[in-house]
Backbone as a chain_set.jsonl record, in Angstrom:
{"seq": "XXXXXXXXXXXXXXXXXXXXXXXXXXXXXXXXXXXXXXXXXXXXXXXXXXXXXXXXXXXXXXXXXXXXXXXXXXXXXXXXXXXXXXXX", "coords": {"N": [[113.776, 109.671, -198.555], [113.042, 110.83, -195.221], [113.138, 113.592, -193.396], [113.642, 114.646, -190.525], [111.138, 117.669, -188.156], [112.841, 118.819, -186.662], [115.256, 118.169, -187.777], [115.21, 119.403, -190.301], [114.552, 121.962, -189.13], [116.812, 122.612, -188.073], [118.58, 122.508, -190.246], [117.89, 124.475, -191.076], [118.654, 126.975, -189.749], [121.133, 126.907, -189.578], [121.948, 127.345, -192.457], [120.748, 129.831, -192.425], [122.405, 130.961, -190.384], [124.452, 130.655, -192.188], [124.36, 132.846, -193.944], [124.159, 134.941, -193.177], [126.661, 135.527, -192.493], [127.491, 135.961, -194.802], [125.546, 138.389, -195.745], [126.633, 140.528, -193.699], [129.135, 140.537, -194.475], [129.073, 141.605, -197.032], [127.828, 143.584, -196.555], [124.89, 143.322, -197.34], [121.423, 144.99, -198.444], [119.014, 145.21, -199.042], [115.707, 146.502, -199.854], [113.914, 145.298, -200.651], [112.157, 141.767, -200.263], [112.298, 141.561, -202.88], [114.345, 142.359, -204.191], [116.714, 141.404, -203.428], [117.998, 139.426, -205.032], [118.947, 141.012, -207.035], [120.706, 143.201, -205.639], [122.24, 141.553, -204.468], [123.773, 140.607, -206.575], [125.005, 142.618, -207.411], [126.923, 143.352, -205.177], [128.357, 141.193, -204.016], [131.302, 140.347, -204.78], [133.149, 138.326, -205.2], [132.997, 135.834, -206.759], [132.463, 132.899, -205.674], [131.407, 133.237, -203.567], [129.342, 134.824, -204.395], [127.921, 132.946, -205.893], [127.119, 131.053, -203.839], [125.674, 132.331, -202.163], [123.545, 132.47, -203.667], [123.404, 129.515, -203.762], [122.268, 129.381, -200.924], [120.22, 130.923, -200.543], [118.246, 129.228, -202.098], [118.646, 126.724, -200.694], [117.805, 127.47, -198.178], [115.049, 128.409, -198.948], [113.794, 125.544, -199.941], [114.076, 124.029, -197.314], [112.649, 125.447, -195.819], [110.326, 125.391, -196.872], [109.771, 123.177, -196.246], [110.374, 122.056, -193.74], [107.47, 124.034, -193.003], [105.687, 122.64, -194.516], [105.872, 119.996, -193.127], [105.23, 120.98, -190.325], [102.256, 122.057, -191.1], [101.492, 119.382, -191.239], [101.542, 118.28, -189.253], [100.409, 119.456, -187.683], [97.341, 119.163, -188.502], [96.849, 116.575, -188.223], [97.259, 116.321, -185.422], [94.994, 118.134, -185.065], [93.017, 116.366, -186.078], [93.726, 113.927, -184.166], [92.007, 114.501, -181.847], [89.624, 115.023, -182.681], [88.752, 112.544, -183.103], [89.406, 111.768, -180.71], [91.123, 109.851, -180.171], [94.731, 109.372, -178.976], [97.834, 109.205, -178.808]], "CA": [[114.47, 110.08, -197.342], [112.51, 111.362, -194.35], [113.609, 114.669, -192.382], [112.376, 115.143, -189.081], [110.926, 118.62, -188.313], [114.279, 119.556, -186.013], [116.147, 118.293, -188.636], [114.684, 120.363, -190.91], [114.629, 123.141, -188.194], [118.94, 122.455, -187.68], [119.574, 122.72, -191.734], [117.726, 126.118, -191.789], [119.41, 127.494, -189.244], [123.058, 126.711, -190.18], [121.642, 128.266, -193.602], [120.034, 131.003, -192.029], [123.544, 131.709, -189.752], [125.8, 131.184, -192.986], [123.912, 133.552, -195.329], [123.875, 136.157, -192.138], [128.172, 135.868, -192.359], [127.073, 136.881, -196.323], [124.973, 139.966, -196.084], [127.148, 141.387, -193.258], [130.431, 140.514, -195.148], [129.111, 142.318, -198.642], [126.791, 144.963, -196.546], [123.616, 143.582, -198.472], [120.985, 145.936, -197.86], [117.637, 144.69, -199.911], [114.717, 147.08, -199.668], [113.01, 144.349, -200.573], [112.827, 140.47, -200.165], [112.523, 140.915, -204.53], [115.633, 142.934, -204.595], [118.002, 140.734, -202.51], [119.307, 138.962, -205.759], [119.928, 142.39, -207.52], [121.843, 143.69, -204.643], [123.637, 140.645, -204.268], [124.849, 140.59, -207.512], [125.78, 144.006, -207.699], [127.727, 144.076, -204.167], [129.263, 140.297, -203.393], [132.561, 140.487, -205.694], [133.814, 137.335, -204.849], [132.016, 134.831, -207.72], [132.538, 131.813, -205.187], [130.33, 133.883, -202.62], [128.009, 134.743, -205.088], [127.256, 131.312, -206.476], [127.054, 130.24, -202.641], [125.142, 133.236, -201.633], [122.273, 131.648, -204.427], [122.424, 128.013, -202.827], [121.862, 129.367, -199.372], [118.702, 131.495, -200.658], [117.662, 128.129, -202.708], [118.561, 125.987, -199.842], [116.366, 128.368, -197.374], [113.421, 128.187, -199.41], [113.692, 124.414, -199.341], [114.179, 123.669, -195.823], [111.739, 126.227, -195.065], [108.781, 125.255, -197.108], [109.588, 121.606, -195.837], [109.58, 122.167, -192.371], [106.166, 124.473, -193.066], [104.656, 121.682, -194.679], [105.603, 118.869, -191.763], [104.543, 121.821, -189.236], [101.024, 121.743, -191.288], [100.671, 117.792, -191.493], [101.838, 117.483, -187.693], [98.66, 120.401, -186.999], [96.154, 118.437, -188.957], [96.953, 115.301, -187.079], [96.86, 116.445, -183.901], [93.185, 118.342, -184.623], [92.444, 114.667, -186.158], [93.237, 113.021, -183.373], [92.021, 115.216, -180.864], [88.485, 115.196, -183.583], [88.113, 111.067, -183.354], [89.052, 111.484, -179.205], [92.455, 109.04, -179.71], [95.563, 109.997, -178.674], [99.275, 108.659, -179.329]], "C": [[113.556, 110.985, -196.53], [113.31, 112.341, -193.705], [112.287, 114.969, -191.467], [112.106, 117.027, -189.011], [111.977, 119.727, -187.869], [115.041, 119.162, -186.591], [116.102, 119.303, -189.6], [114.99, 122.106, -190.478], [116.47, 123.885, -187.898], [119.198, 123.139, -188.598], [119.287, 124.263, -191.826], [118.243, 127.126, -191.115], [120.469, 127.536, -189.533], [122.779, 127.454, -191.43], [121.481, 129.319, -193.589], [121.872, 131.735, -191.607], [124.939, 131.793, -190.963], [125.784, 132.143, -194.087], [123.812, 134.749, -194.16], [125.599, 136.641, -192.604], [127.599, 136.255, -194.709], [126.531, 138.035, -196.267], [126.034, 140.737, -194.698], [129.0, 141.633, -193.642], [130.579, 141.289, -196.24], [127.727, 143.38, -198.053], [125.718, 144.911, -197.739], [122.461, 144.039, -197.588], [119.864, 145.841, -198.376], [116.989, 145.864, -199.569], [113.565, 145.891, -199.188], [113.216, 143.041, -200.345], [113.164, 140.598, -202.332], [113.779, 142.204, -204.964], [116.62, 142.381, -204.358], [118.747, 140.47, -204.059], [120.328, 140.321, -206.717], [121.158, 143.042, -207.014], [122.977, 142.456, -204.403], [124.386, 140.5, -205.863], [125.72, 141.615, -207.906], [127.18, 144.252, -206.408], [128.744, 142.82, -203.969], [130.217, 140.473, -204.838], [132.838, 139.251, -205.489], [132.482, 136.39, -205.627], [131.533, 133.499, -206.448], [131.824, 132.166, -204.06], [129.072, 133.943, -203.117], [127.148, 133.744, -205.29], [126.512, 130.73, -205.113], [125.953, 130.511, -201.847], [123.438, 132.322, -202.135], [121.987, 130.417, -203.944], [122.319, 128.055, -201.632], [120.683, 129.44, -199.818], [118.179, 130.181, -201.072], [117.209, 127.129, -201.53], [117.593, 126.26, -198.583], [115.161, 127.946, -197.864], [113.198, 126.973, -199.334], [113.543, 124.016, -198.081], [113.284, 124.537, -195.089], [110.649, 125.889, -195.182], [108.58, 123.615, -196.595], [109.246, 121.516, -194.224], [108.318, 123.037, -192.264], [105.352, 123.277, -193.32], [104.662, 120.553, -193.305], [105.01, 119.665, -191.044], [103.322, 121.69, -189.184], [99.992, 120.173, -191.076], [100.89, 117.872, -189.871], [100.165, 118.448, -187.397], [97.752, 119.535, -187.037], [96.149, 117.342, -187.995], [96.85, 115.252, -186.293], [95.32, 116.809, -184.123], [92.392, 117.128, -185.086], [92.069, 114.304, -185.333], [91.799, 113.463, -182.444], [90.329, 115.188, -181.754], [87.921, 114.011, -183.299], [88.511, 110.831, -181.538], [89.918, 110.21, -179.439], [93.333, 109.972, -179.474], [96.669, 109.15, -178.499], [100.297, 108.809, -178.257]], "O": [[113.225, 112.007, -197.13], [114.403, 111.877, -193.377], [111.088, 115.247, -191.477], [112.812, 117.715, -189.748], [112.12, 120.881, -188.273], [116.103, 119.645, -186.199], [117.051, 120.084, -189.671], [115.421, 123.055, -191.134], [116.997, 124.974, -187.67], [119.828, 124.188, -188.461], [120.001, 125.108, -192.366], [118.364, 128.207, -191.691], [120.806, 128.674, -189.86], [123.532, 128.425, -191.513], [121.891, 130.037, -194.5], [122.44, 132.635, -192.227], [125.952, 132.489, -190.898], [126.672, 132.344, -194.916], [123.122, 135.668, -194.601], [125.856, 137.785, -192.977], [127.698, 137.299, -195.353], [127.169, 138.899, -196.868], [126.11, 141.933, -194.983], [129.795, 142.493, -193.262], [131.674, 141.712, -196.613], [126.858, 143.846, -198.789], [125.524, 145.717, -198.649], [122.342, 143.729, -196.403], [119.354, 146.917, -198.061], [117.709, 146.531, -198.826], [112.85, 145.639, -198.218], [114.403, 142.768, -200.169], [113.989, 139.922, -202.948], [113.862, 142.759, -206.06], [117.618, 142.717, -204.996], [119.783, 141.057, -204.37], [121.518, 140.528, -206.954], [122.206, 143.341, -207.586], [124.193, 142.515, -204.22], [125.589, 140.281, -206.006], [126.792, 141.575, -208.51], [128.13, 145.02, -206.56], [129.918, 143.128, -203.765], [129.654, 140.736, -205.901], [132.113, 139.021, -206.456], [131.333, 136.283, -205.196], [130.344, 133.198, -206.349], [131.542, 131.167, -203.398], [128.034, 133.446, -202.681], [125.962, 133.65, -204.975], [125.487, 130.054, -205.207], [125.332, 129.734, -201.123], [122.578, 131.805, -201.422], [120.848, 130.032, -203.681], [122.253, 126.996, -201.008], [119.921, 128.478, -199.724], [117.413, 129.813, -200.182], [116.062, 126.748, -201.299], [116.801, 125.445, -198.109], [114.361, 127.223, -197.272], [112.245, 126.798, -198.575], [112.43, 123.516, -197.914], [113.138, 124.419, -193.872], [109.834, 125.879, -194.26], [107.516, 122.998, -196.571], [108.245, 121.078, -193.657], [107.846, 122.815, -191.149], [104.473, 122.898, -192.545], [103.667, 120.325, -192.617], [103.871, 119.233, -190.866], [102.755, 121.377, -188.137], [98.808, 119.883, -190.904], [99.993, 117.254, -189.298], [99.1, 117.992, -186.981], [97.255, 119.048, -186.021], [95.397, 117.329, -187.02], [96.33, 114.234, -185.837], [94.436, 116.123, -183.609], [91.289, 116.859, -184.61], [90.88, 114.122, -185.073], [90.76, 112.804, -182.42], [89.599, 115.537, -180.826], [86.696, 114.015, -183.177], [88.008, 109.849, -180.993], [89.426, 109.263, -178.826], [93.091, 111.17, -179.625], [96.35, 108.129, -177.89], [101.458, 108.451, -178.457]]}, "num_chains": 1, "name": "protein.A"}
């Protein structure tokens, strides 16, 4: 299954905006990015948040490092073309 890069770009947003209604619902407050899960386990009460809270962060890191990587292959390709003097 192929995802385009604004598909990609859509999912992490909607991820991004439903894990925002999480940290301002359970006031999570990280120091760090390697504290978030501590604090979230210590502050969301609600198990069915918690659990949910974990496949946003999961789902983030996916959809993030995927649209990074297309971002990288679309670069290369363009300084390709733009290297052999075609153009698409």
């Amino acid at each position: 299954m192929d995802i385009s890069f604004s598909d990609a770009q859509k999912k992490l947003d909607q991820v991004t905006a439903e894990m925002i209604e999480l940290i301002r619902k359970y006031d999570l407050d990280a120091a760090t990015p390697f504290d978030v899960i501590a604090v979230a386990r210590a502050k969301i009460s609600d198990r069915d948040d918690y659990i949910r809270f974990l496949e946003l962060s999961l789902e983030g890191r996916i959809y993030g490092e995927y649209a990074d990587a297309l971002n990288r292959k679309m670069a290369e390709q363009t300084a390709g073309d733009a290297g052999s003097g075609t153009t698409h």
